[in-house]
Backbone as CSV, one residue per row, in Angstrom:
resi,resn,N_x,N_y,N_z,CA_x,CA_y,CA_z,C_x,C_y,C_z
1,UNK,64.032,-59.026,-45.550,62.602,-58.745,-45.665,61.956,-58.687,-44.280
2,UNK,62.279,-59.254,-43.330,62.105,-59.787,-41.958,61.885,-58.128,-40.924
3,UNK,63.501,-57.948,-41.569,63.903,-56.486,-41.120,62.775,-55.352,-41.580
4,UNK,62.614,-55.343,-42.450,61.545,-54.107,-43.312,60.276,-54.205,-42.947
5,UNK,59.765,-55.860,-42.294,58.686,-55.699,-41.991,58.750,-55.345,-40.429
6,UNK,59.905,-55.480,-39.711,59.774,-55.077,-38.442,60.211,-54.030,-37.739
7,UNK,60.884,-53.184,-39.176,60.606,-51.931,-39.101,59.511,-51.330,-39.144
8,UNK,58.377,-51.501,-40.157,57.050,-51.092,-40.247,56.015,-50.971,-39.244
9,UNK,56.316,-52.106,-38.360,56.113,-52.119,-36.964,56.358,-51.620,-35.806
10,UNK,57.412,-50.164,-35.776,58.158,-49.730,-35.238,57.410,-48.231,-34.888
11,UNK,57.573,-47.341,-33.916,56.828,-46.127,-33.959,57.262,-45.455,-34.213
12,UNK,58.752,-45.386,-35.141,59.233,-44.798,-35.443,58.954,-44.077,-36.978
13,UNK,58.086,-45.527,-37.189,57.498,-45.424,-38.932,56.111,-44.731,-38.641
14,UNK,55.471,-45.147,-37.907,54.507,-44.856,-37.573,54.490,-43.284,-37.212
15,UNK,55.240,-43.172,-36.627,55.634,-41.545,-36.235,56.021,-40.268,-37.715
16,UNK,56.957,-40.957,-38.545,57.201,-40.492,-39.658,56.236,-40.576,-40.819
17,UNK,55.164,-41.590,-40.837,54.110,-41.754,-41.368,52.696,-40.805,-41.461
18,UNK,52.708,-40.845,-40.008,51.701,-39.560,-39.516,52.333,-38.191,-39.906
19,UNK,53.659,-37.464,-39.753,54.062,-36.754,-40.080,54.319,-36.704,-41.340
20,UNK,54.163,-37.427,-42.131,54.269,-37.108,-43.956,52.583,-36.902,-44.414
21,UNK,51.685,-37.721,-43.560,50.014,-37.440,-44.005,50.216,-35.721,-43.556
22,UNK,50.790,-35.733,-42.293,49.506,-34.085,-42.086,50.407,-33.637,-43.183
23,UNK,51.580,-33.465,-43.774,52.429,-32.652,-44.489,51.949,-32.432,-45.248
24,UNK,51.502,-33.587,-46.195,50.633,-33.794,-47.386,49.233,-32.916,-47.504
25,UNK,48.138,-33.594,-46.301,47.092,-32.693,-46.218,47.377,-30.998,-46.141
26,UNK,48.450,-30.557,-45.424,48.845,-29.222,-45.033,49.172,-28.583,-46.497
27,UNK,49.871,-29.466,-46.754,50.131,-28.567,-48.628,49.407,-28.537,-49.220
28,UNK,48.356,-29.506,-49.616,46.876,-30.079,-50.553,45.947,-28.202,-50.103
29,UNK,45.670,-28.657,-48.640,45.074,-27.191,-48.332,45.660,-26.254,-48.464
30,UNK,46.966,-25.792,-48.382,47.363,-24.626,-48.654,47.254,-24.316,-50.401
31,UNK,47.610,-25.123,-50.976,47.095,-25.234,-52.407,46.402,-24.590,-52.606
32,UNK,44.906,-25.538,-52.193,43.623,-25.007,-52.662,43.342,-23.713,-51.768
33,UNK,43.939,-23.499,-50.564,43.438,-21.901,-50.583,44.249,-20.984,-51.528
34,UNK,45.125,-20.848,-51.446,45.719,-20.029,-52.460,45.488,-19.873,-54.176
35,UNK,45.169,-21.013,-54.816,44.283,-20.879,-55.633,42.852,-20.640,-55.246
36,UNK,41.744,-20.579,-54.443,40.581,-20.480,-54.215,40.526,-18.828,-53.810
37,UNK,41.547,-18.031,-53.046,41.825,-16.801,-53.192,42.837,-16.188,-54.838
38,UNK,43.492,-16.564,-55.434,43.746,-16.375,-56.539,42.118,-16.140,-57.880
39,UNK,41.968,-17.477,-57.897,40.794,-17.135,-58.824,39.227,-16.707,-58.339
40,UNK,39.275,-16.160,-57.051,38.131,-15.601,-56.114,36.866,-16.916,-56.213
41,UNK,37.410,-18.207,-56.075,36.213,-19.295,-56.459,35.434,-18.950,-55.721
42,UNK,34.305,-18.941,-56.114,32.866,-19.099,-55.111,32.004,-17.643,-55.062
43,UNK,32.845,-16.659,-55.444,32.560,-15.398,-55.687,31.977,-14.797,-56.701
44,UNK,30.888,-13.546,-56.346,29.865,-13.714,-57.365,29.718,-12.134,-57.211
45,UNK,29.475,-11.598,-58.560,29.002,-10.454,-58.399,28.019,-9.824,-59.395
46,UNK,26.822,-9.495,-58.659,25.616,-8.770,-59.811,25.876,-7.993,-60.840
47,UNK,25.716,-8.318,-61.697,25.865,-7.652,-63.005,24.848,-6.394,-63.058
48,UNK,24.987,-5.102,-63.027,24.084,-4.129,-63.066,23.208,-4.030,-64.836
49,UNK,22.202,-3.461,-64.613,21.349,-3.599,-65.865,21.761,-2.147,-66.169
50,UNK,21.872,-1.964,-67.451,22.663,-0.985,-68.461,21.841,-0.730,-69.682
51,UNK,21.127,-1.433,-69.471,19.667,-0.935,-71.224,19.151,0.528,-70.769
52,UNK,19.331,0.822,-71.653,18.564,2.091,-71.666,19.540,3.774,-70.608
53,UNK,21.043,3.199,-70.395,21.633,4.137,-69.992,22.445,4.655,-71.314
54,UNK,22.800,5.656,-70.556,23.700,6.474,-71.665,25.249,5.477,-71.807
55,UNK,25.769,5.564,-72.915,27.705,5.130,-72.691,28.102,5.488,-71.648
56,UNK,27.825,6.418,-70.967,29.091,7.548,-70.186,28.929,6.774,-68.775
57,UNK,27.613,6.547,-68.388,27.103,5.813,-67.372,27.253,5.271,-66.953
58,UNK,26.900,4.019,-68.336,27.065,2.626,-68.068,28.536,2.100,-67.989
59,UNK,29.710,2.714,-68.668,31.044,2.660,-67.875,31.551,3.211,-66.880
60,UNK,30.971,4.289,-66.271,31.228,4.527,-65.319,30.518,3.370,-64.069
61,UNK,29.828,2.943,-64.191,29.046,1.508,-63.733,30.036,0.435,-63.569
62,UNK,30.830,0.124,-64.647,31.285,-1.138,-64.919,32.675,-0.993,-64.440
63,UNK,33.313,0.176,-64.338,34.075,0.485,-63.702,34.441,0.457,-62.172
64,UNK,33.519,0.966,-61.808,33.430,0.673,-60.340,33.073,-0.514,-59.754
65,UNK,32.757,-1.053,-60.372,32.690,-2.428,-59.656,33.346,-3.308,-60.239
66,UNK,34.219,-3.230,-61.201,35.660,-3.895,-61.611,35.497,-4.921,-62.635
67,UNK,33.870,-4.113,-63.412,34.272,-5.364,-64.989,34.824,-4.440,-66.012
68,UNK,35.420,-5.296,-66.902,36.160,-4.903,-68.081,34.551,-4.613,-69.045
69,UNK,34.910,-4.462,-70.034,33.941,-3.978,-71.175,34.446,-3.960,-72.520
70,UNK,33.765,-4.632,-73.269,33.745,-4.090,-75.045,32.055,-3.708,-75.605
71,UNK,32.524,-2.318,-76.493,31.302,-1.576,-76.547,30.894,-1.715,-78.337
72,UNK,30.184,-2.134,-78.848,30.069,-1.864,-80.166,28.703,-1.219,-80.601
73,UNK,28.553,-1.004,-81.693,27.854,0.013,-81.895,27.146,-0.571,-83.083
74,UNK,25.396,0.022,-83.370,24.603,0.095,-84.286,23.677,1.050,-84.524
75,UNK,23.123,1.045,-85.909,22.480,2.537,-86.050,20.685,1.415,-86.468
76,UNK,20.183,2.357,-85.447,18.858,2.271,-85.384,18.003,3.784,-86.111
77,UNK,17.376,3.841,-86.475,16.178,4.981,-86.753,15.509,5.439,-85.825
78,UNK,15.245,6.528,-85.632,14.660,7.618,-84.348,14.927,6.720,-82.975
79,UNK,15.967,6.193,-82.705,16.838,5.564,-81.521,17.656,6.988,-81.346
80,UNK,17.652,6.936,-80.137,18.448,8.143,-79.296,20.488,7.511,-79.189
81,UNK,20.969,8.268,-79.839,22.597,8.604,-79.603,23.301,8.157,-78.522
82,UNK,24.108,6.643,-78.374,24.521,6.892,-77.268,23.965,6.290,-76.136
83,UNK,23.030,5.662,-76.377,21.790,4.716,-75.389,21.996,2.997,-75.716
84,UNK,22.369,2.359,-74.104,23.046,1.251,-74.752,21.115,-0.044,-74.962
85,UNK,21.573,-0.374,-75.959,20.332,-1.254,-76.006,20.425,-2.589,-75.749
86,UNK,21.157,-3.228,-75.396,21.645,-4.566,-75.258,22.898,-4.918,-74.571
87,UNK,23.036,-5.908,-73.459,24.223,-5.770,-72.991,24.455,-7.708,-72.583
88,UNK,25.447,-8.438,-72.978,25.740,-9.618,-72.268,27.189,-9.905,-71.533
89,UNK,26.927,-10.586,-70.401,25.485,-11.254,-69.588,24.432,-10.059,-69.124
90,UNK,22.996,-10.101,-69.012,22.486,-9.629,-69.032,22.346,-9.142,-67.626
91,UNK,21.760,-7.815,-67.308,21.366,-7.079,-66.151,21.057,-7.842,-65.291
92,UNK,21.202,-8.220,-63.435,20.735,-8.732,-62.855,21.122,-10.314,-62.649
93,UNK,22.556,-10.708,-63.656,23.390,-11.971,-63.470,23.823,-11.839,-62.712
94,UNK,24.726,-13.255,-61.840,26.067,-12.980,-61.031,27.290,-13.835,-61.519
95,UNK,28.237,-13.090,-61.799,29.850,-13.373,-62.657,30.629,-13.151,-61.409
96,UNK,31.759,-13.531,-62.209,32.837,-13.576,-61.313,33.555,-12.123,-61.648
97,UNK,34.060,-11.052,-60.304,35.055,-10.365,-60.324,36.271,-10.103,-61.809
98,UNK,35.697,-9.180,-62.664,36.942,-8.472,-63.315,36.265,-9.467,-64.910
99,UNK,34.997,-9.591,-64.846,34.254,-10.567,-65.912,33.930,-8.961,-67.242
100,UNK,34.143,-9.579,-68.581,34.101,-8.896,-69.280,32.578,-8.600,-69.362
101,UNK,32.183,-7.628,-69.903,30.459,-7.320,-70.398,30.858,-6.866,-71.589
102,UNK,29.705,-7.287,-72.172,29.943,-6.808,-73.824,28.544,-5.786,-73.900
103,UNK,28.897,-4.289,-74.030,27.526,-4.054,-74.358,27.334,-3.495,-76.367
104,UNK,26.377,-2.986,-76.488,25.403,-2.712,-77.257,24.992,-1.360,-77.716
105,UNK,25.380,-0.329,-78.546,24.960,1.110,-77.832,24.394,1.690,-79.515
106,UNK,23.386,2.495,-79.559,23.500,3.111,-80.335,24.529,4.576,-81.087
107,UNK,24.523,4.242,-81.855,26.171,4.608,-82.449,25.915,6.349,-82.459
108,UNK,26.482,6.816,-81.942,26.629,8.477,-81.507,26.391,9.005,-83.513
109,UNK,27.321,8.828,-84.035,26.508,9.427,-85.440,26.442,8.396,-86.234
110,UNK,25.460,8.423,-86.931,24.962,7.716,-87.940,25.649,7.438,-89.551
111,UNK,24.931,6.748,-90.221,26.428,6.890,-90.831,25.703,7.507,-92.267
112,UNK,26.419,7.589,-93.497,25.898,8.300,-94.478,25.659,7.592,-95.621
113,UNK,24.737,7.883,-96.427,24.271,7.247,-97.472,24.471,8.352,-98.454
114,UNK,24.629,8.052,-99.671,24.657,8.269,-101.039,23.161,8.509,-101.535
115,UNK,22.370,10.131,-101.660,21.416,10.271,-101.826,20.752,9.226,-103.840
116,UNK,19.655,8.882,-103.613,19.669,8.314,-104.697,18.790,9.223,-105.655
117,UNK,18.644,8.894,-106.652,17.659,9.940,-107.456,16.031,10.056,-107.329
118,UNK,15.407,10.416,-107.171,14.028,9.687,-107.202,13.011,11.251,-108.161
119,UNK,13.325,12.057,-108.467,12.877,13.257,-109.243,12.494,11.978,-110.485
120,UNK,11.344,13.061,-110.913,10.560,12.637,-111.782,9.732,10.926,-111.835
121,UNK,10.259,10.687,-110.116,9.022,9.462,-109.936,7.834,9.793,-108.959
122,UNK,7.354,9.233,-109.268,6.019,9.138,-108.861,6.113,9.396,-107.183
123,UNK,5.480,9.378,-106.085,5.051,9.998,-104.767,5.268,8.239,-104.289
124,UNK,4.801,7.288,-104.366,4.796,6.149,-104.229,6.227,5.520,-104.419
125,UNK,6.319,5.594,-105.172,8.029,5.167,-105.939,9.071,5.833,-104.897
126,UNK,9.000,7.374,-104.460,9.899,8.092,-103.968,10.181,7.761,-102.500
127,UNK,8.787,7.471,-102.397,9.221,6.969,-100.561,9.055,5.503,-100.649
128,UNK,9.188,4.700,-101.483,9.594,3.635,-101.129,10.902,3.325,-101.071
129,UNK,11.789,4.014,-101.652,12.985,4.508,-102.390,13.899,4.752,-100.991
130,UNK,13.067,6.014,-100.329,13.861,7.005,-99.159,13.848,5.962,-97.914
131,UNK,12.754,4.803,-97.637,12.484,3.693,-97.063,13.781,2.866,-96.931
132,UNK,14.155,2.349,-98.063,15.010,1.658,-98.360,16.730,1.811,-98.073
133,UNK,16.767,3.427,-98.187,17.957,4.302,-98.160,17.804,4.792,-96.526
134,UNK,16.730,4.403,-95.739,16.836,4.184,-94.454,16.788,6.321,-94.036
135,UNK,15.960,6.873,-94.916,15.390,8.057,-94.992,14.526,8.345,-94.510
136,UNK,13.788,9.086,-94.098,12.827,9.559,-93.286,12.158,10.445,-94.416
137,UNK,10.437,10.334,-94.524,10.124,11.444,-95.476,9.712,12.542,-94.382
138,UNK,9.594,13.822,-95.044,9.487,15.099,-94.470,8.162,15.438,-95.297
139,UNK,8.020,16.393,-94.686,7.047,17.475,-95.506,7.000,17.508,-97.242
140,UNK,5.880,17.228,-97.681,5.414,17.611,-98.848,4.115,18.345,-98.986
141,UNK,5.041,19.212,-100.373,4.491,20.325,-101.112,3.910,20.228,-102.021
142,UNK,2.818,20.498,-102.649,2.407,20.311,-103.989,2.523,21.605,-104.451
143,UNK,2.687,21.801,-105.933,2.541,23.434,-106.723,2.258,22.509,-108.120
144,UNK,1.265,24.001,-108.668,0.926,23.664,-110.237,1.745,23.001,-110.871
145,UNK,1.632,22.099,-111.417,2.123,21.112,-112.693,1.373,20.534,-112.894
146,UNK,1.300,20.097,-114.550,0.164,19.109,-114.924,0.817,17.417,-114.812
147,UNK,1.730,17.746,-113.929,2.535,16.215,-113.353,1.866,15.770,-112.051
148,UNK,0.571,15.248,-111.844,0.541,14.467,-110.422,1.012,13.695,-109.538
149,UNK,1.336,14.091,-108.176,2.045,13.302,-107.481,3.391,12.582,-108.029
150,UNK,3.957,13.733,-108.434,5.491,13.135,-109.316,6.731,13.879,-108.714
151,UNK,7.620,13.789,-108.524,8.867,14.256,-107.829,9.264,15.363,-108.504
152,UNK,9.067,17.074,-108.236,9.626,17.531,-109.302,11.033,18.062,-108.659
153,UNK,10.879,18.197,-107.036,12.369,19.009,-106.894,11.989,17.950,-105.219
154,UNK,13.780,17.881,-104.590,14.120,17.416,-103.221,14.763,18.495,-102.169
155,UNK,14.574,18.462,-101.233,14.967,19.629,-99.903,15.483,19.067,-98.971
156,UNK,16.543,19.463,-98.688,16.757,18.727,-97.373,17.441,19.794,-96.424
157,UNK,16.956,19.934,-95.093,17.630,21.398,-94.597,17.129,23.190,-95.138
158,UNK,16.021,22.735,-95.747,16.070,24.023,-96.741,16.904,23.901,-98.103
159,UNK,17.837,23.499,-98.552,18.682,23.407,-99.430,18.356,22.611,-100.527
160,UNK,18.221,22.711,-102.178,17.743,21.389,-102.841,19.041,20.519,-102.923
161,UNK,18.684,19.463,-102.713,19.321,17.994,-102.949,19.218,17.283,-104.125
162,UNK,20.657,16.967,-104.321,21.064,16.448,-105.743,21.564,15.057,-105.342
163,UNK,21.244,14.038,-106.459,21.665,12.725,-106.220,23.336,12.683,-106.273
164,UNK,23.433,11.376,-105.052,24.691,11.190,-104.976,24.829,12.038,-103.772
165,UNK,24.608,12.816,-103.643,25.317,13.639,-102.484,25.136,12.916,-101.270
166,UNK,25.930,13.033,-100.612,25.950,12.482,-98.616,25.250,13.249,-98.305
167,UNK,24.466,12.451,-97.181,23.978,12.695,-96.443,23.533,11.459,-95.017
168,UNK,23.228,12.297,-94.105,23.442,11.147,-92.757,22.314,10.402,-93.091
169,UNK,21.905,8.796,-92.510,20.754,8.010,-92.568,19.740,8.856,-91.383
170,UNK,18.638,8.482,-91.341,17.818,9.047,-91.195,17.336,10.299,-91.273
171,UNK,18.061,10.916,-92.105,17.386,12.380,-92.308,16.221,13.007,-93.091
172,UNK,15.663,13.436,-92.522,14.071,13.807,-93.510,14.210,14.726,-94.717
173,UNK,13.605,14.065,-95.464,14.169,14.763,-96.984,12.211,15.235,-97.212
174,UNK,12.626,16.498,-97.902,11.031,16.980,-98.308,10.621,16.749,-99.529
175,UNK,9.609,17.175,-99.506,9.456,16.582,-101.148,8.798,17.615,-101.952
176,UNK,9.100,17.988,-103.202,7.952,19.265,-103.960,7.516,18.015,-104.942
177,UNK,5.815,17.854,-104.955,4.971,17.513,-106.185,4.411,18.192,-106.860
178,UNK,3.802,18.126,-108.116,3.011,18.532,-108.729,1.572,17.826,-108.154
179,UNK,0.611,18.648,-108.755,-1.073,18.459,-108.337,-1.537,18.076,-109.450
180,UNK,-1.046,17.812,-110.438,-1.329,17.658,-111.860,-2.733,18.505,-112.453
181,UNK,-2.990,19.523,-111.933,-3.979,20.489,-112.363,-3.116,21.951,-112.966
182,UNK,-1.754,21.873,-113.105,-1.083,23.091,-114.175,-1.110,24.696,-112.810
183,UNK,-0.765,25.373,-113.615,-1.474,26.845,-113.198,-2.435,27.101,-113.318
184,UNK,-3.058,27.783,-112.117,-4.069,28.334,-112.060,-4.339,29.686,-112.409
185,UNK,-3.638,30.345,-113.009,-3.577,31.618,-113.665,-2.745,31.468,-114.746
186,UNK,-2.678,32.169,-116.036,-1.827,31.939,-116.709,-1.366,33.629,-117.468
187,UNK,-0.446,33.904,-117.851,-0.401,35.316,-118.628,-1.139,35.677,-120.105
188,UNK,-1.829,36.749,-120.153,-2.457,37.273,-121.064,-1.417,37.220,-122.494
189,UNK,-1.535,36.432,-123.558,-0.594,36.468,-124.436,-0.930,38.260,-125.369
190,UNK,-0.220,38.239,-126.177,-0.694,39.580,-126.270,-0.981,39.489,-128.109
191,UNK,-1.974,39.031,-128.872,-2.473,38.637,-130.157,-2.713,39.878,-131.032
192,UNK,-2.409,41.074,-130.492,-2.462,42.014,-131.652,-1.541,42.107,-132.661
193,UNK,-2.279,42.215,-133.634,-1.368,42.640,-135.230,-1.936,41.283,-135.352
194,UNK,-2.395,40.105,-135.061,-1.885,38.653,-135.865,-3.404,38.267,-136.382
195,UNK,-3.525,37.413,-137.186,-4.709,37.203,-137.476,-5.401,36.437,-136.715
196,UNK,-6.988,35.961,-137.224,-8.264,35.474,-136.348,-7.227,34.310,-136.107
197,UNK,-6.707,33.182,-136.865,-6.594,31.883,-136.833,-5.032,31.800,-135.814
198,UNK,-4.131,32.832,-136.117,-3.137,32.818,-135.716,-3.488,33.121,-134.010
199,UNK,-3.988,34.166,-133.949,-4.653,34.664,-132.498,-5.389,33.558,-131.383
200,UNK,-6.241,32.404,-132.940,-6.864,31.222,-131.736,-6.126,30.175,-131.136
201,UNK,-4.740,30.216,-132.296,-3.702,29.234,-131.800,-3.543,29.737,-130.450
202,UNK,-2.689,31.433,-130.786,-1.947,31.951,-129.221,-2.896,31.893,-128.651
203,UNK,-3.936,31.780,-128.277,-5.062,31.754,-127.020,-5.233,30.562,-126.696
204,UNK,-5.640,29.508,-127.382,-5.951,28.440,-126.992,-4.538,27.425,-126.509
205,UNK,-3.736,27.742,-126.803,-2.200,27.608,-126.244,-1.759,28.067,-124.967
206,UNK,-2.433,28.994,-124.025,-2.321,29.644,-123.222,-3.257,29.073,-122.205
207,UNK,-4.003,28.594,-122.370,-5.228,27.342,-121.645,-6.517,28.659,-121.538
208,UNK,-6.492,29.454,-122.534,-7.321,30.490,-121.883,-8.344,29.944,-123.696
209,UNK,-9.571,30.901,-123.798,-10.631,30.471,-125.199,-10.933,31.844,-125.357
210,UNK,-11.227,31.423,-126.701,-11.756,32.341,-127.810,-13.067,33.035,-127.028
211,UNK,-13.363,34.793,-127.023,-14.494,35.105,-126.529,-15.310,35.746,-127.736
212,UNK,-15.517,37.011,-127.978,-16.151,37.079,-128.900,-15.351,37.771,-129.823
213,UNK,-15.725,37.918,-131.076,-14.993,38.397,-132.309,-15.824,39.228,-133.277
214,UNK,-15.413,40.745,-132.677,-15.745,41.967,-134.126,-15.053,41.809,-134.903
215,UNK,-15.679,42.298,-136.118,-14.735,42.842,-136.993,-15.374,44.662,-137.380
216,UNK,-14.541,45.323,-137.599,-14.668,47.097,-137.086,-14.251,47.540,-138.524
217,UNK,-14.895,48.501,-138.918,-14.936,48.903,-140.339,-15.626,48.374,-141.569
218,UNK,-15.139,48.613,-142.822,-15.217,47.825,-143.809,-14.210,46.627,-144.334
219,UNK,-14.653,45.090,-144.058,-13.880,44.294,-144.035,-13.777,43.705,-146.005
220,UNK,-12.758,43.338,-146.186,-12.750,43.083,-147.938,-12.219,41.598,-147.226
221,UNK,-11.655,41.227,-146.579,-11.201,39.869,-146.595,-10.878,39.141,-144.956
222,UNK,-12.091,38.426,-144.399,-11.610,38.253,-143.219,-10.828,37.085,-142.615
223,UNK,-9.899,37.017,-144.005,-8.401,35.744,-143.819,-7.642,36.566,-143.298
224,UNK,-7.575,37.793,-143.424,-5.950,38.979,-143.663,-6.445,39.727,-142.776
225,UNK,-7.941,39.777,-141.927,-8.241,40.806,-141.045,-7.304,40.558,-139.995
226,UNK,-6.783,41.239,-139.327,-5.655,40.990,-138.086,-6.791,41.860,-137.086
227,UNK,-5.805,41.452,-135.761,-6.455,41.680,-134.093,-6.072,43.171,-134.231
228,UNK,-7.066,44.299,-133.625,-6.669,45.591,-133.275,-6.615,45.779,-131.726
229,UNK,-7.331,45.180,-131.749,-7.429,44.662,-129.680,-8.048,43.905,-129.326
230,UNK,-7.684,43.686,-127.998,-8.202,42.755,-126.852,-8.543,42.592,-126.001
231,UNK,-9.468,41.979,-125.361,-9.979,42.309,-124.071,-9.916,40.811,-123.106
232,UNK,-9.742,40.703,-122.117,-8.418,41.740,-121.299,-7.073,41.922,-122.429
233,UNK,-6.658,43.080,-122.059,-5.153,43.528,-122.784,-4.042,42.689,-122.149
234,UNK,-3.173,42.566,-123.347,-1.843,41.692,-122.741,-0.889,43.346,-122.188
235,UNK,-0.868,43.483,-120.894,0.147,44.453,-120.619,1.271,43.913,-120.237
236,UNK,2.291,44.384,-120.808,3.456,43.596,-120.779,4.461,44.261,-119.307
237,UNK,3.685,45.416,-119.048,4.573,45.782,-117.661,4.356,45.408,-116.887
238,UNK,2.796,45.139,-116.801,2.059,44.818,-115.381,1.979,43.070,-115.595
239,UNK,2.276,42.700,-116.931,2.601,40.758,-116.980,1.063,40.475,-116.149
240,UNK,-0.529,40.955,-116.727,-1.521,40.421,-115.951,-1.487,38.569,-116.149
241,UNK,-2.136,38.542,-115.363,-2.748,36.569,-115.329,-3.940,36.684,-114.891
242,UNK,-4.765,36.187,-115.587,-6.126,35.694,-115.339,-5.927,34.111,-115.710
243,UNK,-7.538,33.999,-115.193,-7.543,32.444,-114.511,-7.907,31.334,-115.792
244,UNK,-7.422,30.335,-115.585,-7.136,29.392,-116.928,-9.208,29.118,-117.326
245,UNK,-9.110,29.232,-118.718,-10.161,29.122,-119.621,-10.687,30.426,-119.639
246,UNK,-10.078,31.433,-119.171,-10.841,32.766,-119.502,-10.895,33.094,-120.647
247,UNK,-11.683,33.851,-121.391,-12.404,34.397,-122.759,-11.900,35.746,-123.111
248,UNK,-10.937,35.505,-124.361,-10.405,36.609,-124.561,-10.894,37.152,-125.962
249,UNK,-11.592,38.580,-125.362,-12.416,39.363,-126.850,-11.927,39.809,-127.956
250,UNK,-12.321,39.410,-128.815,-11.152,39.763,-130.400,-12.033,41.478,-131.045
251,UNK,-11.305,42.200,-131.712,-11.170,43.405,-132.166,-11.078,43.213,-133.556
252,UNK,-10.970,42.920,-134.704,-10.362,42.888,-136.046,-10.653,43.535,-137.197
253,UNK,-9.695,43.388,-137.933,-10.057,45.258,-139.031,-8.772,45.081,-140.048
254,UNK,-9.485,45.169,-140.790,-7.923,45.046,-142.700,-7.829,46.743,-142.642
């Protein structure tokens, strides 16, 4: 024991002592530089802001300055194709070298829905409907029907649209209503040969009224008197229309 301690005492230990510390420290640091250049510690790099660029852009962005990327996609309404809206970490961070970004983009096409029915509902009903189905309403038409504000036909493109059919989300679908005021003209029925009562049916069936009523000759029975004419005439080539409640003049004669 004597020996070991008076070796310890020796500069020989002392010498080999000092030479095992720096060894130690020399490796410790070489260590940590080589990992501190391995994982670039301390190194930082601005994250560029990417809202509102196109896809094509914003990887060409992320590229050049050496981040990776995953891109996913959502469908917005009157959002532009292709325009990233969200990106993390956000624009204007600082990450480390070869750091993933996740962005955000609106989805180049949209996707398609299954048109639903909405004919024969109401104007209210229909676009709450096209709302829901993430539709856009278009242009509406009204034409005579005594159906107000009711769905009678759908357009889309020019083309009528039938339920069920695909079509992309947001697309503007048109609409034809009725005004619930009918036609405004209607065709002259044509009541000759038929009698007074039979004649007021066909007239008053036609949205048009009774105007005035001869009877021409000597009448023996004016149950069996039938129409000899009319005024206006039903011409069947020229198919006239006059305007609803007009007064059509009776002629009659046995």
């Amino acid at each position: 024991m004597s020996k070991l301690f008076q070796y310890l005492g020796t500069k020989t230990f002392r010498r080999h002592l000092i030479i095992a510390i720096i060894s130690i420290i020399v490796f410790v640091s070489l260590i940590f530089f080589v990992l501190r250049n391995y994982t670039h510690h301390g190194e930082k790099i601005k994250v560029p802001d990417l809202k509102s660029k196109s896809i094509t852009e914003a990887i060409s962005l992320l590229e050049q300055q050496g981040f990776r990327y995953q891109v996913d996609s959502v469908y917005q309404a009157n959002a532009e194709p292709g325009v990233i809206i969200d990106q993390d970490p956000v624009g204007g961070s600082f990450v480390k070298d070869n750091r993933t970004i996740y962005l955000t983009m609106i989805t180049l096409s949209p996707p398609v829905v299954s048109f639903p029915e909405i004919r024969e509902m109401t104007f209210l009903e229909a676009r709450a409907i096209l709302g829901n189905y993430e539709l856009r309403l278009g242009d509406t038409t009204y034409v005579a029907d005594i159906a107000r504000d009711v769905v009678l036909d759908v357009r889309y493109g020019g083309e009528e649209l039938k339920a069920g059919q695909e079509i992309p989300k947001g697309s503007r679908i048109n609409l034809i209503l009725g005004n619930g005021m009918g036609d405004s003209e209607v065709l002259v029925p044509n009541v000759v040969g038929l009698t007074l009562s039979e004649a007021r049916f066909s007239i008053l069936g036609s949205s048009l009224t009774v105007g005035t009523v001869n009877y021409m000759g000597y009448i023996t029975d004016s149950l069996t008197a039938r129409v000899v004419s009319q005024t206006p005439p039903a011409d069947s080539l020229q198919m006239e229309k006059v305007s609803v409640g007009t007064a059509i003049n009776l002629a009659l004669s046995n």
